[in-house]
C-alpha positions as CSV (number, residue, x, y, z in Angstrom):
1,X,9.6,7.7,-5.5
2,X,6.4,8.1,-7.7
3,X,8.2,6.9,-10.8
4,X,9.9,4.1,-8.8
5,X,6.3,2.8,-7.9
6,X,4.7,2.8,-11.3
7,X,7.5,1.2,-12.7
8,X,7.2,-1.9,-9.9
9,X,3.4,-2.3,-10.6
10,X,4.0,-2.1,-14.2
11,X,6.6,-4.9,-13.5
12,X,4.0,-6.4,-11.0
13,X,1.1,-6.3,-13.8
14,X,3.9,-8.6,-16.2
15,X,4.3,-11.1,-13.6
16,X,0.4,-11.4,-13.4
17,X,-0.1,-11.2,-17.1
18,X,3.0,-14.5,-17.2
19,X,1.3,-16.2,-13.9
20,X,-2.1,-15.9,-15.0
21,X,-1.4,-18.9,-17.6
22,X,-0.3,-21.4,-14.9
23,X,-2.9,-20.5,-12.3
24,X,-4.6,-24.0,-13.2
25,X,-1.8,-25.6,-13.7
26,X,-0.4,-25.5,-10.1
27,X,-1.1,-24.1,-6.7
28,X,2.0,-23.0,-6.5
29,X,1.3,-21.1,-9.3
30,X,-1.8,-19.9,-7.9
31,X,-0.4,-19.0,-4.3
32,X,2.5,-17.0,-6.5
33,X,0.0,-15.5,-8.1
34,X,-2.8,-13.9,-5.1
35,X,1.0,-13.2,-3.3
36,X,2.1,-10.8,-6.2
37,X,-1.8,-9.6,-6.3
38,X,-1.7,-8.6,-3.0
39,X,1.8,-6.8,-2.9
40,X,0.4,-5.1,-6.6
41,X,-2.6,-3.8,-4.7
42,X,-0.4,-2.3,-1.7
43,X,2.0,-0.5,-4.4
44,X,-1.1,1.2,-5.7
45,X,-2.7,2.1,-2.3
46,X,1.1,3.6,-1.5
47,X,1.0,5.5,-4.8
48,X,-2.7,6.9,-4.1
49,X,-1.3,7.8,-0.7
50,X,1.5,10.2,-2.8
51,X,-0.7,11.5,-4.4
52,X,-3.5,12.6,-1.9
53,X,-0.6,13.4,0.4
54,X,-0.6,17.4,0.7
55,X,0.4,20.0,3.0
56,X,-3.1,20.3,4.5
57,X,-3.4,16.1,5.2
58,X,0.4,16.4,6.9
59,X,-0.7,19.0,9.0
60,X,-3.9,17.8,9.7
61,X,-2.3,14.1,11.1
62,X,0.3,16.1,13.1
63,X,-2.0,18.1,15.0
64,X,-4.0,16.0,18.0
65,X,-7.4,15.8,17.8
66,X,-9.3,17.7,21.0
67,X,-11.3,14.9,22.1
68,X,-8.9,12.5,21.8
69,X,-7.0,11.4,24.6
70,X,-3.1,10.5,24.1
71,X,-1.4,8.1,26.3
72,X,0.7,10.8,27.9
73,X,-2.4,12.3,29.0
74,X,-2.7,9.8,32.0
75,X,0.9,10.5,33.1
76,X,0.8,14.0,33.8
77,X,0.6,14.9,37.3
């Protein structure tokens, strides 16, 4: 998974490098471009997400918080 993600934003960061030439040239172009950006910048966050992902964090989402209240809550009875 981690090596199938640095190898799309490497592929991401060629498409900029190409795109980056027409950006004046036409906004179609331009729109191209910001779209592959954007999905360049969600590929890293997902890849910074891997790697802070450890046991303690998994755990840690799993459990509820206390002074949270969860839906359910206002079922029981």
């Amino acid at each position: 998974m981690k090596k199938q993600l640095i190898a799309s934003i490497h592929e991401k960061e060629l498409q900029l490098a190409k795109l980056k030439q027409h950006i004046d040239k036409s906004e179609v172009c331009s729109d191209l471009y910001n779209k592959v950006l954007l999905e360049k910048a969600i590929l890293k966050k997902q890849l910074d997400d891997l790697k802070n992902n450890s046991i303690v964090t998994r755990i840690k989402h799993l459990m509820p918080h206390r002074g949270e209240k969860l839906i359910c809550d206002y079922f029981k009875g």
